[in-house]
C-alpha positions as CSV (number, residue, x, y, z in Angstrom):
1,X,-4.4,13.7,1.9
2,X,-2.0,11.4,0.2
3,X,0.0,9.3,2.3
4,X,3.9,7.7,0.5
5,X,3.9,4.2,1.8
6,X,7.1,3.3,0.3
7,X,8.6,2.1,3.2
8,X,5.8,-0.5,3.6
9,X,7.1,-1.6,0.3
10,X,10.1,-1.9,0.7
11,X,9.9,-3.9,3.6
12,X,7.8,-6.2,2.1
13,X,10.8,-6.1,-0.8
14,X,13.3,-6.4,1.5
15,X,15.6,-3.8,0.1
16,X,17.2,-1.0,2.0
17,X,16.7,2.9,1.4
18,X,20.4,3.1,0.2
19,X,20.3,0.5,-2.4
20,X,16.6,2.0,-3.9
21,X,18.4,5.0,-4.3
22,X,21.0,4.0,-5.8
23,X,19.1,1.8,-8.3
24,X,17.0,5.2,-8.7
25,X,19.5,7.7,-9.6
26,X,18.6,10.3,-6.4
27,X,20.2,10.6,-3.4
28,X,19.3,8.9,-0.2
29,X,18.1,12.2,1.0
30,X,15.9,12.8,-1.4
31,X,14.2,9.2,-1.0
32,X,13.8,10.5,2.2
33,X,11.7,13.5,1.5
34,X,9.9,10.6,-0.6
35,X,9.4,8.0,2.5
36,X,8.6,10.5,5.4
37,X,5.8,12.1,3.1
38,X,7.3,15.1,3.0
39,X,7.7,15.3,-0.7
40,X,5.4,18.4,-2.4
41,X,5.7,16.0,-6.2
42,X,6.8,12.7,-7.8
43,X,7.8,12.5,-11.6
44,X,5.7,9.7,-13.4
45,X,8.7,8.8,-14.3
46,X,10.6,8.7,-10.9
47,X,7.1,6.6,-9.7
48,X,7.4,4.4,-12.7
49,X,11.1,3.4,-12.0
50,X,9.8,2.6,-8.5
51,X,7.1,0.5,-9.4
52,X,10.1,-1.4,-11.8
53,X,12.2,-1.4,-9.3
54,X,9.8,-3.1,-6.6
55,X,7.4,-4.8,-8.7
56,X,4.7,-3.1,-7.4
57,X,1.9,-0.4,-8.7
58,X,1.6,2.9,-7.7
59,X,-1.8,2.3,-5.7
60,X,1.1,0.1,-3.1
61,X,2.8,3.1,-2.8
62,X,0.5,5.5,-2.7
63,X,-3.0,5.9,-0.8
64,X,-5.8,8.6,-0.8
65,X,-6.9,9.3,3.0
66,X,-9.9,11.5,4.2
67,X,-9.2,14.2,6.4
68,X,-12.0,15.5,8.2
């Protein structure tokens, strides 16, 4: 299973949901879907502008945990 830590991140960043979204073009809602893990995809490109945005990689955000 993969598990969105973005909100780890942007802790750590100290910006607020409202303000990623807005630097990321998609509504607050839809950052949402992205932070409660929710989310069935994530454009490269969306992931990218994240990683920009937070100066982070995508193995901060994202994490690969065994179910059993």
């Amino acid at each position: 299973m993969i598990v969105v830590n973005l909100d780890v991140m942007m802790a750590k960043r100290k910006i607020s949901s409202q303000e990623l979204a807005e630097k990321l073009g998609i509504t607050p809602a839809n950052l949402s879907i992205l932070k409660t893990n929710k989310g069935k995809a994530i454009r490269f490109s969306t992931l990218d502008k994240i990683c920009e945005i937070l100066n982070c990689t995508p193995g901060d955000i994202l994490e690969y945990k065994v179910t059993l």
